[in-house]
N, C-alpha and C positions, 0 to 999 in steps of 0.2 A: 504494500500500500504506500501508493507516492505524499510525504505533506502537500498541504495546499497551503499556498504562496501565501497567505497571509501569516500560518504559524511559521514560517521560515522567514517572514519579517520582523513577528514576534521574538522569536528566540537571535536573531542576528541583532535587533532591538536589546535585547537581555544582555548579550554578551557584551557589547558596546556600551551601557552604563556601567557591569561590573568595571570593564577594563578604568571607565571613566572616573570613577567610587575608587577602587584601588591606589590611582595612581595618584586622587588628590590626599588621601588618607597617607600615604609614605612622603609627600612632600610637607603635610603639616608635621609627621616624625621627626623628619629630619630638622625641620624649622626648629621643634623643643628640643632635638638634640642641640642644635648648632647655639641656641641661648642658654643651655645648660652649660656648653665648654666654653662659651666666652662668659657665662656670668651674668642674667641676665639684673642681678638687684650689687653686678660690683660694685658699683658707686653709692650701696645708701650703709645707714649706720642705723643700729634698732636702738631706739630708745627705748627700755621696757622699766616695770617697777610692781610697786602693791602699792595703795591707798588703805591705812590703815586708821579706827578714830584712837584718843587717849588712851583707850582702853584697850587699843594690842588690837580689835577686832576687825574684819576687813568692812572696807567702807564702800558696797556698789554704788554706782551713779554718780559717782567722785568726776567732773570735769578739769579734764588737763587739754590745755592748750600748748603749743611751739613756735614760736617764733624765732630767728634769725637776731643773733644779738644784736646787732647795729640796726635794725628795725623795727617799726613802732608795728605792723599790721601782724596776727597772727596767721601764720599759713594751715597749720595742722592740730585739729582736735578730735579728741575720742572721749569717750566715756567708759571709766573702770566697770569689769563684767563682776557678777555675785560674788568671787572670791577677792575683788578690789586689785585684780591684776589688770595693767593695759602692757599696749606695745603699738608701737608710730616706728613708720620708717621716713628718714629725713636723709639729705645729700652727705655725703661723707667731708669732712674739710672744712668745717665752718663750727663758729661757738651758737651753742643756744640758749633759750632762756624758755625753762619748760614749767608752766606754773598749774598749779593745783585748787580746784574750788570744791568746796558742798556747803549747802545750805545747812547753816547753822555752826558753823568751822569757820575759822580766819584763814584766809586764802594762804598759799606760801608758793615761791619762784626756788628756781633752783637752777645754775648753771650748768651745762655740761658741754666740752668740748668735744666733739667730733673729728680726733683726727686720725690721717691715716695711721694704719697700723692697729689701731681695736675696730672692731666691728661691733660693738652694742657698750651699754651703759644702764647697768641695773640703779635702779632709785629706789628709796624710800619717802613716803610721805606719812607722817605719824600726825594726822588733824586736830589742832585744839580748838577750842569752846572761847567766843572771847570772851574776855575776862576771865579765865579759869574757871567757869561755868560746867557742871554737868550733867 
């Protein structure tokens, strides 16, 4: 029994998307491979830490922001998750000034230098009550 032309469209059809599917799925590979060996985050530096209150305990919803020491606008904010941990990644090579808020805690900044050679910068932030309130 000979096919009829149309399932021989069909499957020559089939065959030419797989080819087509294949060959974009090993060019995206190679794409993550070729940013995997040059590096695709070389240039940044993790700022991480905990948000802690008075009392040692973690502090979610803790807002830290980053800015660029020699300027006034903040580029990058996050908000500490339920355990009071963050992490930001910023440019490698540059100082920063990375500051800490929650409602009802006096704010506090804290410098940290980014330069070559470390890749991250653990923080601590221990929040107090103003006036020694608690």
């Amino acid at each position: 029994m000979r096919p009829f032309p149309q399932q021989l469209f069909l499957a020559s059809l089939l065959a030419c998307l797989n080819l087509f599917f294949a060959a974009g799925l090993a060019g995206q590979e190679s794409s993550s491979k070729d940013r995997e060996a040059k590096g695709a985050h070389a240039d940044d530096f993790l700022v991480r830490g905990t948000v802690f209150t008075e009392e040692g305990l973690a502090l979610p919803g803790a807002e830290l922001r980053i800015r660029r020491a020699e300027e006034k606008k903040f580029r990058w904010d996050t908000v500490s998750n339920s355990r009071g941990d963050f992490a930001v990644r910023v440019k490698l090579g540059s100082d920063y000034e990375v500051v800490a808020r929650a409602k009802g805690y006096e704010q506090q900044s804290v410098s940290v230098n980014a330069k070559p050679g470390e890749r991250y910068k653990d923080l601590v932030f221990r929040m107090r009550r103003p006036g020694g309130k608690k």
